[in-house]
Every structure is written in C-alpha cells, then in structure tokens.
N, C-alpha and C positions, 0 to 999 in steps of 0.2 A: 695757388696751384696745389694740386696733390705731392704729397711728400713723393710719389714716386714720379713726379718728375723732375723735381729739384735734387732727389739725392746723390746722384753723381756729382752734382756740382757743388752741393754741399759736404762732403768727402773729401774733392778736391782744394775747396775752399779751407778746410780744416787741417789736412794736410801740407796747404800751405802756410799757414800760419806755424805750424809745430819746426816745419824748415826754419822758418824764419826766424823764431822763438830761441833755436839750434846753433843759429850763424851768431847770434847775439849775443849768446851765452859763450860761444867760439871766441868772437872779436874782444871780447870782455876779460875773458882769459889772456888769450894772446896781449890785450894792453897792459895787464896786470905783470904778466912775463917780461915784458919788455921793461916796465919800469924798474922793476926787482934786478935787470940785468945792468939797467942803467946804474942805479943806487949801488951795483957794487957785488948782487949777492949773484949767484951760481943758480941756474935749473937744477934741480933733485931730480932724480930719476923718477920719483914722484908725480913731479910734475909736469915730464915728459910724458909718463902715460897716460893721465888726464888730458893732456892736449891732442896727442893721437887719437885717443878715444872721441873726441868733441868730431875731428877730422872725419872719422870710420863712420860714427852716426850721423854727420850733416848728407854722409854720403850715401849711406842707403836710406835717409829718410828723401835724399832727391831722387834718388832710383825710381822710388815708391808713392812716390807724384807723379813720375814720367808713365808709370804701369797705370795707376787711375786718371788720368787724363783719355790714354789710349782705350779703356774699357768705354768710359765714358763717350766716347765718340761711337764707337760700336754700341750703346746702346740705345744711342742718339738717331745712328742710323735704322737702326729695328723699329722703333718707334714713326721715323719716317715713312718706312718701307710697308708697315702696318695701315698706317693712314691714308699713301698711296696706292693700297691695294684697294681698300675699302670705299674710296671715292671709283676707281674705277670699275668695282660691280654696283657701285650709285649708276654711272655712266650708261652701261651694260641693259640696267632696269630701261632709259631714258629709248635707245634705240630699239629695243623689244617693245615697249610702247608706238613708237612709229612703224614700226613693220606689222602688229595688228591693225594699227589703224587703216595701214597702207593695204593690206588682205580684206579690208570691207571694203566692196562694191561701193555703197552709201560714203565712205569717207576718204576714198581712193584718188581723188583729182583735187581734194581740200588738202590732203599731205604730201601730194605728192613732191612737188617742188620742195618743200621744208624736209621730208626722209634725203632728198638728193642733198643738199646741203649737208643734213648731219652726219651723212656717208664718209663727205668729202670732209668736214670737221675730223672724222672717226681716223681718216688715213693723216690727215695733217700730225693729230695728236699721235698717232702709234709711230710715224717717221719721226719725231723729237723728242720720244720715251725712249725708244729704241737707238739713237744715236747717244743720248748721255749714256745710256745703261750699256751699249759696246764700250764706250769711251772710259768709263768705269773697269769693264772687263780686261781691256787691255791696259792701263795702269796697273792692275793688280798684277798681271801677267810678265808686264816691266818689273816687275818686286819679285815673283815666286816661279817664272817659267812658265813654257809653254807647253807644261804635262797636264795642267787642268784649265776647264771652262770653270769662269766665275760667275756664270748666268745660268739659271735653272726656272723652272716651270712649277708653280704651286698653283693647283684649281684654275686651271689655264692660261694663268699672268704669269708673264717672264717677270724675275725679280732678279737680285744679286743672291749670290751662296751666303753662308752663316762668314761673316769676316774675322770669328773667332780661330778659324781655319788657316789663317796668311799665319805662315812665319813671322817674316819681318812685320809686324804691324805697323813699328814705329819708324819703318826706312821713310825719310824727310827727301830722298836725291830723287827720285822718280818724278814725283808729279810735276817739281820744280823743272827740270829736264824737258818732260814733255809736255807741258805747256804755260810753261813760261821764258824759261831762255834767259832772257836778261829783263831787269824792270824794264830798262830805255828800248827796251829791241824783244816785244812780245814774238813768239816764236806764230808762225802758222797756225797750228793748230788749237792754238791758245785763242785768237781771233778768230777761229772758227766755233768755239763754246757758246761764245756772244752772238756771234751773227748767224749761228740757226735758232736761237731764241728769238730772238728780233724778227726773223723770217716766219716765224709762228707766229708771234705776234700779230704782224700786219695785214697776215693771209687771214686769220682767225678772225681780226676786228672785217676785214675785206668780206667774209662770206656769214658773218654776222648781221651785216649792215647794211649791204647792198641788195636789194629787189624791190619790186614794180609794187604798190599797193595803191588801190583809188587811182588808174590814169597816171599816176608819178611814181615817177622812178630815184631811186632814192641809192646813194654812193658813197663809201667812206674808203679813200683811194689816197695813203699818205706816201709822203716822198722818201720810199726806202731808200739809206745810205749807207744800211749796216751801224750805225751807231744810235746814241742813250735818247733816252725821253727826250721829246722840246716841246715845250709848251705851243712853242710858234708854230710848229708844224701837228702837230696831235690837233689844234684851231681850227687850222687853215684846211685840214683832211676831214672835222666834224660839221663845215658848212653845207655839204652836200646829203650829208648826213639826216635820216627823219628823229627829232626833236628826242622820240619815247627812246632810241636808242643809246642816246648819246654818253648818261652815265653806267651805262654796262661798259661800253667800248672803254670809256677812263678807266673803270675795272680793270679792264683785260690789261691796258697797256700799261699801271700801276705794276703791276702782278708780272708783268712779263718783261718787263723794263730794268735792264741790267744797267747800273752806273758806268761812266768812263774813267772816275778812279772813287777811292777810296783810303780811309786812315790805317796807318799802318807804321807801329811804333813812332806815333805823329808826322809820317812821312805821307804825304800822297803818291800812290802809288796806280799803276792799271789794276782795274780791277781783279787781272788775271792774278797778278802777282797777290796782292792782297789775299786773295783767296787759297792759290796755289803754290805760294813758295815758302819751301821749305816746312810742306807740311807733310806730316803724316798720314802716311797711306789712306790709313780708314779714315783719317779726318778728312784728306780729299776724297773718299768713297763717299763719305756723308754728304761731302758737299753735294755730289754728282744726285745723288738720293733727293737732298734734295730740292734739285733744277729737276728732277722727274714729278717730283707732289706737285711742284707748279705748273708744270703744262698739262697735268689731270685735274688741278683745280681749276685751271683756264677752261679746261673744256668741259668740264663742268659748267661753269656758269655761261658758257657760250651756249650749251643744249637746252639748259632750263629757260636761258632768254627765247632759243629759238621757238620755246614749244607754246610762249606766248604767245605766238603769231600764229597758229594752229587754230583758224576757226571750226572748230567741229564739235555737233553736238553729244554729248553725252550716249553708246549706246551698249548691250548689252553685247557683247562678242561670242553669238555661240554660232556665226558662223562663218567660217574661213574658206576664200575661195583662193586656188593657186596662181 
C-alpha cells in the first residue's frame, strides 16, 4: 500500500515501541534501585532524579501515543468520507443514465420498470446513509453540545464537519453510553445500528432479485429476524432466486452482514460493544463513516447488477421528450 496510508499507523506503531523501550529502561532502573536498597546502600539524590525523569518521560511519551492514535482515526475517517463521496457521484452518473434512457420514446417501456427499482434502491440507500450520519451527529453532540450541527453539505452530499473541530476528541464515555450500555445488556439503540443494516440488506437483495422475465417470476424473500448472516437461511431465500443473480446477492449480504459478536481483548463480545465501548469519539465517528461507505458500496453494486438487466439498444440521445 502507499506510504500514505499506512503512515499513521506506522507512527503509532513506532511510538509505541519508544513507550515500551521507556517502561523497560524504567523497570530496569527501578530493579537495580531496589537491589542497591536491598544490599544495604541508600538512593542518592542522584538517583532519585533519574528515576522521576524515567517516570515524567514514560508519561508524556503515552500522552503522545494517545494524541496519534486520535489523529489517526480522524484521518482514517477523511479517507472514508472521500471514498464515500466518490462512489456516490459513481451512483449519481448510474441514475442520470436511466432517466435518459427513461426520456427516449424508443427505450421508455424497456427501462421503465428497472428506473422504478433503482428509485426505490436510491430512497433505501439515502434512509441508511442518513440514519448512521444522524446517529454520528448526535454522538458528537453527546461530547461537544447542542450549539453545533456536525453534518454539512459538500457539492450536494451530506457528509460529517472536519472532526479536527470536537474538543474532546478523545471522550471514550459517550459512545459506550449510547450505544452500548452494558456488554450483557446491549442498550436499544445499539441493536438498532445492526438492524437497519440488516433491513437494507434484505430489502436491497429483495428489489435486486425479484421480477418476471421469460413468463417466470423469479423471488429472493429471506426470513428477516434482525440478526447476522446464515448460511441456512441466505440458501433457503436464493432458491427462488434466478441462477445469474445469485452471486451478487452473496455480495450484498457479505458486505452488509454485521456479526453477532466479535474479539475483544480475547473476550467475545456483541458486536456493539466490540466496536462501541469505550471508544473514542472520532474512532466511533469512523466507525459510523464507515457503516456509510458500505451501504454506497451496496448500492453501488446493486445498480450496476441492475443495469444488466437493461435490454436496450445502443442509441444516440439528442432527443429528449418530457
């Protein structure tokens, strides 16, 4: 990968080894003091201030990890937030294609039904953009108050404000608060993160997959329950399913398919918590960033499939009727 996306993490990475390098040189003192005490002799004043010095430095070189960690996820975010925008005027190009098409007399009853689809695609996606990037806004709003919006409009995409702007960047009590609560005892709104993804999900593979071609009628209808991938059921939903569609739909639900836990200082945890507790703000900004790049990559690759289904010929559009 390019040096510039590795180098926050190689920063932090280097940083942490100079900590650790720090504590080593620290514990090595400290044993050396201690034996010296043992064997009889007295700390020098000397040696007291060497050992507070070791103390002073372990301590702002962890300060100085905790500040590149926090940069790092804000850049992490920008980087997201850049690649989420960019797929969405991919997206943008895909529905200004059907609506010429859909403006040709000649090719107006061949797109029509597929524009009505990628409509309803267009509203599915912007309700599950728009709910993580609220849900973003008011986390941050939980940290810095309710004198600013954290959501702004660049070349017509809502996105998140610059996060270099939050005070606290590195307040860890918010996100955990509101949406996690307890590992054992996921709050509300924590199981709501997952199951409007999951609700995208199956609507998305549903109006992907479903319609009449050649006399059959063709249905991909799985047993939503709000919870993670199953193989058993993702099967049992792609029998009805027509054949060409079926590894797009494993796309989607890969892609969209949130676990029901996950590692977490070798614990397993819900997902929520895994992701949400006790972290910091912009690191849960990112996260929320992004659960957004994946429902514009979703529906991305839901329009491109769709536009395969598009029989229409090749024509020259110089002219448009209302």
């Amino acid at each position: 990968p390019p040096r510039s996306t590795l180098f926050p993490y190689t920063t932090l990475f280097r940083s942490a080894l100079s900590v650790t390098f720090l504590l080593f040189l620290n514990c090595r003192f400290i044993l050396t003091q201690k034996r010296n005490i043992m064997a009889g002799g007295k700390e020098t004043p000397r040696q007291k201030m060497i050992g507070m010095m070791y103390l002073v430095l372990t301590a702002l070189l962890a300060l100085n990890v905790s500040k590149e960690i926090v940069i790092a996820f804000i850049t992490l975010n920008d980087k997201l937030d850049q690649s989420t925008m960019s797929i969405e005027y991919k997206n943008d190009m895909v529905y200004q294609n059907l609506d010429r098409m859909y403006n040709v007399a000649e090719t107006r009853e061949k797109v029509k039904s597929w524009r009505e689809k990628a409509l309803r695609i267009s509203a599915l996606a912007n309700d599950a953009h728009n709910f993580y990037l609220e849900e973003t806004n008011r986390l941050i709003k939980a940290v810095e108050g309710e004198g600013k919006e954290w959501i702004i409009e660049e070349g017509g995409k809502r996105k998140l404000a610059n996060l270099m702007d939050i005070g606290s960047k590195d307040d860890y009590d918010a996100a955990t608060r509101l949406f996690v609560g307890n590992a054992n005892n996921i709050v509300e709104e924590g199981k709501q993160l997952k199951r409007k993804m999951h609700l995208y999900r199956d609507s998305l593979c549903y109006l992907v997959s479903s319609y009449e071609f050649n006399g059959k009628n063709f249905a991909f209808i799985p047993e939503y329950n709000g919870n993670t991938f199953s193989e058993e059921v993702l099967n049992a939903a792609l029998t009805g399913a027509n054949p060409e569609d079926t590894s797009k739909i494993k796309q989607l639900y890969k892609i969209l398919t949130l676990p029901e836990t996950m590692k977490n200082h070798e614990e397993e945890v819900p997902w929520q918590a895994g992701m949400f507790d006790h972290a910091p703000v912009v690191a849960a900004a990112a996260m929320f960033t992004s659960l957004r790049n994946d429902v514009r990559t979703a529906e991305s690759i839901a329009l491109e499939h769709l536009l395969t289904k598009v029989n229409v010929p090749v024509f020259n559009f110089n002219k448009i009727e209302p």
